[in-house]
C-alpha positions in Angstrom: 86.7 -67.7 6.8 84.6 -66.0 9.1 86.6 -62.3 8.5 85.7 -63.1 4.8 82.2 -63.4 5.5 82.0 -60.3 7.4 83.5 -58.2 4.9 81.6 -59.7 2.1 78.2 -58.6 3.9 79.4 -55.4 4.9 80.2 -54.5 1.3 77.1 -55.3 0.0 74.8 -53.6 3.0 76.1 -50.2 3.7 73.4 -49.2 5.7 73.9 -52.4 7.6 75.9 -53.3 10.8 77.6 -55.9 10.3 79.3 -57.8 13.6 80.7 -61.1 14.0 80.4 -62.8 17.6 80.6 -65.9 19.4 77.2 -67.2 20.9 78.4 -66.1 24.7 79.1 -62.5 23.2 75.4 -62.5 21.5 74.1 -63.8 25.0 76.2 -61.0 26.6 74.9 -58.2 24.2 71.3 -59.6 24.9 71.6 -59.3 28.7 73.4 -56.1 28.9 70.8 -54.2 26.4 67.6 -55.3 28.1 65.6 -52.1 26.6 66.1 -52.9 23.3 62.9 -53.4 21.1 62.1 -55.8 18.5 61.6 -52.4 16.4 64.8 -50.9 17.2 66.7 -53.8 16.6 66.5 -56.8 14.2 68.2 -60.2 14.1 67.7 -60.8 10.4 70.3 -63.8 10.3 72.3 -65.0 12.9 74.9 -67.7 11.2 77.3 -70.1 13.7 80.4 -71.8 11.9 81.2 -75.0 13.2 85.0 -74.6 13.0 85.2 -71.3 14.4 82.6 -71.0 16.4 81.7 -67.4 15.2 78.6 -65.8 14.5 77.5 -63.4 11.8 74.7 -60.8 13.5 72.9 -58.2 10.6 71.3 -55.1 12.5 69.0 -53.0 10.3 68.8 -49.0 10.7 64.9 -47.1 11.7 63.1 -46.0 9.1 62.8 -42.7 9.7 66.7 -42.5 9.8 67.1 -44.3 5.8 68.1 -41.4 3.2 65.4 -42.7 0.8 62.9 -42.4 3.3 63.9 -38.3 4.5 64.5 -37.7 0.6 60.5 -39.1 -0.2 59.6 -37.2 3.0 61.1 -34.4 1.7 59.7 -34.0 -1.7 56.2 -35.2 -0.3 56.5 -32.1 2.2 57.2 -29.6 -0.8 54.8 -30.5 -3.1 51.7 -30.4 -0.2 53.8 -26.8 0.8 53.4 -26.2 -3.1 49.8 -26.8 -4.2 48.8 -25.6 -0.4 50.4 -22.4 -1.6 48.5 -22.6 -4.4 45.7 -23.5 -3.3 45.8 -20.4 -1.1 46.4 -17.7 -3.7 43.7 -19.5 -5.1 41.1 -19.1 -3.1 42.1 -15.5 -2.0 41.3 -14.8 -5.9 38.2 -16.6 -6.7 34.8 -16.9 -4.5 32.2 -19.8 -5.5 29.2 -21.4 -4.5 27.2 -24.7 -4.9 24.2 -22.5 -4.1 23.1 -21.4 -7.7 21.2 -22.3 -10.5 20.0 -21.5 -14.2 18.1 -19.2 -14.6 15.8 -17.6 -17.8 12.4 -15.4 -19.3 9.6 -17.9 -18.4 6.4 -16.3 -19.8 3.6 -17.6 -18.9 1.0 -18.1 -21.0 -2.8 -17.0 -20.2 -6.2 -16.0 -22.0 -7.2 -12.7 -22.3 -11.4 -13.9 -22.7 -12.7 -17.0 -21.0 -14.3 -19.5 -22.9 -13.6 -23.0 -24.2 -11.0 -23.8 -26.1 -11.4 -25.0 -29.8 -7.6 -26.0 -31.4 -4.8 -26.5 -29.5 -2.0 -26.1 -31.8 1.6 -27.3 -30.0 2.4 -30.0 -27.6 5.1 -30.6 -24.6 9.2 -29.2 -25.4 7.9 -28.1 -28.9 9.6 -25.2 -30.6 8.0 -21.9 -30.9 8.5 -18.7 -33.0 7.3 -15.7 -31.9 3.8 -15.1 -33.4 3.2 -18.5 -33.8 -0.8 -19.5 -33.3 -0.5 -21.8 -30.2 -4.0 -22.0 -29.6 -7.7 -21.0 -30.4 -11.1 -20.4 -28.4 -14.1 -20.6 -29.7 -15.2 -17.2 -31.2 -18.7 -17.7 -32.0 -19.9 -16.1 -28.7 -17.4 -12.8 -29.6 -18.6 -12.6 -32.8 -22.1 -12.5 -31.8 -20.9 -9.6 -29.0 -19.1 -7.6 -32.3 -22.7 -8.0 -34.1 -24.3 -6.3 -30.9 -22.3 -3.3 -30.5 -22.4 -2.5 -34.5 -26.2 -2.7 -34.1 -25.8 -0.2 -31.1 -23.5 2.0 -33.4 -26.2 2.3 -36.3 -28.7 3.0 -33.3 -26.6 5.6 -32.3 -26.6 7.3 -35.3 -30.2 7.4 -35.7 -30.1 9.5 -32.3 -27.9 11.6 -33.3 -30.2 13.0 -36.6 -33.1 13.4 -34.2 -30.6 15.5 -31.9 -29.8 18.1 -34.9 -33.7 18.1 -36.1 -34.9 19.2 -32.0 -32.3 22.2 -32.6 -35.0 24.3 -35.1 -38.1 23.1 -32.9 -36.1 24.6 -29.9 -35.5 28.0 -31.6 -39.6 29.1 -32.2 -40.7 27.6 -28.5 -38.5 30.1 -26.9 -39.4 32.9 -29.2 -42.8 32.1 -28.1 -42.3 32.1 -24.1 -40.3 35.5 -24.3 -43.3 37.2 -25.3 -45.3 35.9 -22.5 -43.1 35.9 -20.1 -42.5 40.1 -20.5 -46.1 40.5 -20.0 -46.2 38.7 -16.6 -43.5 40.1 -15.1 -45.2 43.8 -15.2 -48.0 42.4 -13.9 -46.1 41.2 -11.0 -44.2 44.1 -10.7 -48.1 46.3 -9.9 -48.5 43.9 -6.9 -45.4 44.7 -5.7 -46.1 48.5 -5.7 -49.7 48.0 -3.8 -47.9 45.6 -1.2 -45.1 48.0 -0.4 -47.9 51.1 0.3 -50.2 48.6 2.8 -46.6 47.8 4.2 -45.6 51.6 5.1 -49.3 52.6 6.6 -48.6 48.9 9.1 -45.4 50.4 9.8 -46.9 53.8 10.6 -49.6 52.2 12.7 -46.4 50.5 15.0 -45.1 54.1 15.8 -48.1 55.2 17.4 -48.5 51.8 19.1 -44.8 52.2 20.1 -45.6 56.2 21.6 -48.6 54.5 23.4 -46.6 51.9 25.0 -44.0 54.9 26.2 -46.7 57.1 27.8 -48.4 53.7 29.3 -44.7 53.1 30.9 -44.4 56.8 31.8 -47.5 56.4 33.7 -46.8 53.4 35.8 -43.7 54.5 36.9 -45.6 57.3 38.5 -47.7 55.9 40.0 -45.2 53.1 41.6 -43.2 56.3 42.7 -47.1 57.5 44.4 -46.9 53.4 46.0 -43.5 53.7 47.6 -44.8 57.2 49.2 -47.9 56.2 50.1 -46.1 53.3 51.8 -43.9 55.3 53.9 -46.9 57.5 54.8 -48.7 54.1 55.9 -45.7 52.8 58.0 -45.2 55.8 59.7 -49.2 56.4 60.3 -49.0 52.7 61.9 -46.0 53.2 64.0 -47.8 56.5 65.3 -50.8 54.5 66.4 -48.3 51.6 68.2 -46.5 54.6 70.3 -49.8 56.9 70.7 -51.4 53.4 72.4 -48.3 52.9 74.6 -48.4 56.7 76.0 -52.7 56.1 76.3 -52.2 53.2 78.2 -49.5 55.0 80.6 -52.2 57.8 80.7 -49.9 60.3 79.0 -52.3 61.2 76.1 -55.8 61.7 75.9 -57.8 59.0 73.8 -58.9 61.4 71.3 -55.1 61.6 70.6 -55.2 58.2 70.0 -58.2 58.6 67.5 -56.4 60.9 65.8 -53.5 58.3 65.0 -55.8 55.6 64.2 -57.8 57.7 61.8 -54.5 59.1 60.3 -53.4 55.1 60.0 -56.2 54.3 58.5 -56.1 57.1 55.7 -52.7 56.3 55.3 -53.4 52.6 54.3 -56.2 54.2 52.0 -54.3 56.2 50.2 -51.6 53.1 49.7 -54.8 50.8 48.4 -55.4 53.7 46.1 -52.5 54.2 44.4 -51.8 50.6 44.2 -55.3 50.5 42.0 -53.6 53.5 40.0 -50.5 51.0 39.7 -52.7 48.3 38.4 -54.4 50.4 35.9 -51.5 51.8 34.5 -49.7 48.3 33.9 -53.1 47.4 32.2 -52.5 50.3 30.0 -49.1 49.6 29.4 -50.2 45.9 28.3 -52.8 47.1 26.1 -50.2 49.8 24.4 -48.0 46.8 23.7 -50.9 44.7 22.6 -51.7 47.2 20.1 -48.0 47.6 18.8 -47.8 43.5 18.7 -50.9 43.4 16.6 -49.7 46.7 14.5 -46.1 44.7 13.8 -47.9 41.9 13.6 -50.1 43.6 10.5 -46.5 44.7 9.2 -44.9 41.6 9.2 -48.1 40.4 7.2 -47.6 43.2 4.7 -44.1 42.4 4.1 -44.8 39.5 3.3 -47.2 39.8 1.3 -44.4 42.1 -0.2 -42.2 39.0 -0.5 -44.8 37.0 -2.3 -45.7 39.9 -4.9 -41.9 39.6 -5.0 -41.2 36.9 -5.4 -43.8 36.3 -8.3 -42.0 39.1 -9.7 -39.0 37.0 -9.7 -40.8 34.0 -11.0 -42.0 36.6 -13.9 -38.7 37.4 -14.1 -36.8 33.4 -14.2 -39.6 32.8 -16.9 -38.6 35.8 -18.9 -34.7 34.9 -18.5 -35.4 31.5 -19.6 -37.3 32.7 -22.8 -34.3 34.8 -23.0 -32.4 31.8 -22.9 -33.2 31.1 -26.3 -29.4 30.9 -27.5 -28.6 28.9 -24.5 -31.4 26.5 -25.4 -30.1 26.3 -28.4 -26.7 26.0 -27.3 -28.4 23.3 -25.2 -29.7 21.4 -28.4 -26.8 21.5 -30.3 -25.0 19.9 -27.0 -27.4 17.0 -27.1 -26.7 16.6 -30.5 -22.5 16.5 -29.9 -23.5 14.4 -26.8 -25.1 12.1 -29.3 -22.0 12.4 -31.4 -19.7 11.6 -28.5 -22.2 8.8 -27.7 -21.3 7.6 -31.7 -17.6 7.2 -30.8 -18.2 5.7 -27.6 -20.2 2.9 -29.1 -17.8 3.1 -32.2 -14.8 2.4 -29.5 -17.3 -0.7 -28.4 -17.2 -2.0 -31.8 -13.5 -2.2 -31.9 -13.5 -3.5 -28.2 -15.6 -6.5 -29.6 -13.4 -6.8 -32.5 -10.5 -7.0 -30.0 -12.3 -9.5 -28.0 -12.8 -11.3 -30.8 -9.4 -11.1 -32.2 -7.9 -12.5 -28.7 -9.5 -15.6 -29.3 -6.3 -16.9 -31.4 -3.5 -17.1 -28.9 -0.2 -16.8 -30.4 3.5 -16.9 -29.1 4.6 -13.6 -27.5 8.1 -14.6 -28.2 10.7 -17.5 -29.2 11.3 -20.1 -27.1 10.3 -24.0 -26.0 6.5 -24.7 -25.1 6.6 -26.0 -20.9 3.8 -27.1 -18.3 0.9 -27.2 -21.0 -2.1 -27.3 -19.3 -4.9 -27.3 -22.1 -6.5 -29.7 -24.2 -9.1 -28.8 -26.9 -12.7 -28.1 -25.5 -11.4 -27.2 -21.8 -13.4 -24.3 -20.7 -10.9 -21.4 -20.1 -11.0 -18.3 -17.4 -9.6 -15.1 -18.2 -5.4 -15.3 -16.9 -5.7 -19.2 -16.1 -2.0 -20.4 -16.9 -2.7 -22.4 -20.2 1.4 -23.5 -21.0 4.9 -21.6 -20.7 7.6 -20.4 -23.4 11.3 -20.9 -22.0 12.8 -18.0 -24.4 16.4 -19.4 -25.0 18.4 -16.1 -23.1 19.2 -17.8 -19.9 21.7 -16.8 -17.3 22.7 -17.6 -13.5 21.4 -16.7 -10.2 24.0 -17.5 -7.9 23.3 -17.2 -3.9 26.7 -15.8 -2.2 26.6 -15.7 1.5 26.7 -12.1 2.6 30.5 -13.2 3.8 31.3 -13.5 0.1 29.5 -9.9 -1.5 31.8 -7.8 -0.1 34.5 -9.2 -2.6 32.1 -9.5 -6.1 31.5 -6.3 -8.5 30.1 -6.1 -11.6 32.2 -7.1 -14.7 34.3 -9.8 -13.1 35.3 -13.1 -14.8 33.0 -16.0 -13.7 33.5 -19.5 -14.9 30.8 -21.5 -14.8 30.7 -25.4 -14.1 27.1 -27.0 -14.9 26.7 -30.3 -13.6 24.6 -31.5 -16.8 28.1 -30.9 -18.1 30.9 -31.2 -15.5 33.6 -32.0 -19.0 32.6 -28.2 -19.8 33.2 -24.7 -18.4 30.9 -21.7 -19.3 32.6 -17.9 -19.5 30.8 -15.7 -18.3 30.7 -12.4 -16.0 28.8 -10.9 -13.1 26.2 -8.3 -14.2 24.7 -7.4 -10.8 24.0 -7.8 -7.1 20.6 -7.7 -5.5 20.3 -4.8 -3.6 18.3 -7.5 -0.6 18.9 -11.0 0.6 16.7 -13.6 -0.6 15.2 -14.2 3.1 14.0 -10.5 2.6 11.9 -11.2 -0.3 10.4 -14.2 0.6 6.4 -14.9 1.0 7.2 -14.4 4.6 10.3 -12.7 5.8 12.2 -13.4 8.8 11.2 -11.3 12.0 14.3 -10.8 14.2 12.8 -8.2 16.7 10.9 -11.1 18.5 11.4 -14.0 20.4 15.3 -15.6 20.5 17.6 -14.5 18.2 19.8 -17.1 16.4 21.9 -15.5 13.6 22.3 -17.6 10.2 24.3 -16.4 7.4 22.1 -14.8 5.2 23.1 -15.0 1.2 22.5 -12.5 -1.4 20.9 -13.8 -5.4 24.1 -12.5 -8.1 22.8 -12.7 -11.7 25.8 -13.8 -13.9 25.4 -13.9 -17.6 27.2 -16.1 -20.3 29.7 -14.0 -22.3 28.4 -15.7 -25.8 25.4 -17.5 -26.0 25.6 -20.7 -25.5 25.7 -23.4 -28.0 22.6 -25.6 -28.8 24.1 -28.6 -28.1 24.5 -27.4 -24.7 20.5 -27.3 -23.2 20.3 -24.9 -20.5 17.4 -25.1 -19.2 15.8 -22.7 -15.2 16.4 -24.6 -12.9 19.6 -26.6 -13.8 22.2 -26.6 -10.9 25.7 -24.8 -11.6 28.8 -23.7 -9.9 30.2 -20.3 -10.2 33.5 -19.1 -9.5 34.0 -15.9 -9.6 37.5 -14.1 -10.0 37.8 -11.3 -7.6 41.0 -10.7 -8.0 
């Protein structure tokens, strides 16, 4: 029975073990495997029959050993080996980023005049066409301005027929001063003539003073030259008397001797006072000569200049008779002042149509197509010239995508983006790259990044790519600056 019941269980588990024992041989198989674990090895039925005293022992297999366990394994580790291999050659061909946005012509909107506003004609999100009146200021002040400068044209005018009416008066004056003019300058020119003649007799006067002053010098020298000898003749006279009183006192020479050399010492010294006198004199003479020839080119520099002031009446004369001569230029003159006054005409005419352009920038309309943003005015709000008054999203958006520098080297122009908005993550954009910004965004910031000073800590840096859609995208779709995206390009 028990044989029956062994085969029975070991048909219907295969992977089983199947063994029949008595109790002692389980107790034996217990003792002798004393390393078995409860995970290796389970008793899932142990069965005695009374009769035979037999017992039916089931041992299941590990798990990892099952078939249906390697073949899951199996098929598990091929498809991970399968999409990871996909997933590879994926992202060798595509590059994206979380790191971008939409993008679009935001124009702001600004007055051209101050003042305050009278009609505001659109509200928040409304559409626009382009030249659309989205707003008035109040135009009373403008048109007072425009009234202004036509009254300062017609004035203008007036000037300008009193210009051509001076040009005849102009004519017969200078007629006039030509004739007078001619008569003056011969008159000056006579004065002149006398001036030059007193001029020549000064300078005549100055040659003898100079000849004076020669002779006066001629005669000092000689008598400095009578000095020096009369010097000598002194020294030696004295230096007689000192050796003739030596000898006289040594009773070598009588004393009339001596006499003799004093008298001859005093003479000597005589003569000397003398011809210093003559010295003195002649450098007396010598200061009057140039006295005399200071006072002579003084008289000349006097006449000469009297010559320059006959002269330069003549010249006066002679302006006065160019400028009556001037008559065409004065008349040239006149008819200048009249174009002048002409000129002045468009110049206030180009005022006139400033005002009118003032006036006409008082009605504010669309510059382009688009959806009205950030209004900012309400009627009677007093205005300033390029104060932001609303914005006008124009519908031709695109998307500025920030790659890290890693990722540029990969992108060019012209390749295949697909574009995932997260307004709409059920719908993928086409679209393409159209450039790459020659400059990281850090670069361009209000205040860039200094590296040169203080530690350095490099951080990847990432570059603005504009993408554009490949077909506009459809209204139903509002994409709007601002709105977050994720590109990914195809680079491959």
């Amino acid at each position: 029975m028990a044989e029956i019941l062994e085969k029975e269980e070991a048909e219907g588990r295969p992977e089983d073990t199947v063994e029949s024992k008595t109790g002692a041989e389980v107790s034996a198989d217990i003792v002798e495997d004393p390393d078995a674990q409860a995970g290796d090895v389970e008793l899932e039925s142990v069965e005695t029959e009374p009769i035979s005293g037999s017992t039916v022992i089931v041992r299941k297999r590990k798990i990892y050993r099952r078939p249906l366990f390697l073949i899951v394994a199996s098929v598990i580790l091929i498809l991970g080996l399968i999409f990871g291999i996909r997933y590879w050659l994926y992202a060798r061909s595509h590059e994206s980023t979380d790191d971008a946005f939409i993008d679009g012509h935001v124009v702001q909107i600004s007055p051209k005049i101050a003042g305050y506003v009278a009609k505001v004609y659109v509200t928040d999100n409304q559409p626009v066409n382009e030249g659309d009146l989205i707003a008035e200021i109040d135009a009373r002040d403008y048109e007072t301005r425009l009234q202004q400068a036509q009254a300062a044209l017609d004035a203008g005018l007036a000037r300008l027929r009193e210009a051509r009416t001076g040009i005849e008066l102009t004519r017969a004056n200078t007629r006039a001063s030509t004739q007078q003019a001619s008569a003056v300058v011969e008159q000056a020119r006579s004065g002149v003539a006398a001036q030059r003649a007193a001029a020549a007799a000064e300078r005549t006067r100055i040659s003898q003073a100079g000849a004076g002053v020669s002779t006066a010098q001629a005669n000092l020298q000689q008598s400095r030259a009578q000095v020096t000898a009369a010097e000598a003749e002194a020294a030696r006279a004295s230096a007689d008397v000192a050796r003739y009183q030596e000898l006289f006192q040594r009773d070598e020479i009588s004393r009339q001797r001596l006499d003799q050399a004093i008298a001859a010492s005093q003479t000597a010294n005589a003569q000397l006072d003398a011809a210093r006198g003559r010295v003195a004199a002649a450098a007396a003479q010598v200061n009057e000569a140039r006295a005399a020839e200071t006072t002579a080119a003084e008289n000349a520099r006097r006449a000469q200049a009297q010559i320059g002031g006959a002269q330069a009446g003549v010249n006066e004369a002679l302006g006065r008779l160019a400028q009556a001569n001037t008559a065409p230029q004065q008349v040239a003159v006149s008819e200048a002042q009249a174009e002048t006054a002409g000129a002045s005409i468009e110049q206030l005419r180009a005022a006139v149509e400033e005002a009118q352009l003032e006036l006409s920038y008082t009605k504010i309309y669309a510059p382009e197509t688009g959806r009205v943003t950030r209004k900012a005015v309400e009627e009677g709000a007093l205005v300033q010239v390029g104060q932001p008054l609303m914005a006008i999203v124009s519908g031709e958006v695109w998307v500025t995508a920030n790659f890290k520098e890693s990722q540029i080297g990969r992108l060019q122009p012209n390749q295949p983006v697909e574009i995932v908005v997260d307004a709409y993550p059920g719908k993928i954009f086409k679209g393409h790259v159209d450039s790459i910004q020659a400059g990281t965004g850090a670069r361009f910031s209000l205040i860039p990044p200094e590296n040169a000073t203080g530690n350095y800590v490099k951080v990847v840096q990432r570059v603005p790519v504009k993408i554009v859609f490949d077909e506009p995208p459809n209204s139903q779709f509002l994409l709007a600056p601002g709105m977050s995206v994720e590109p990914e390009v195809k680079v491959k």
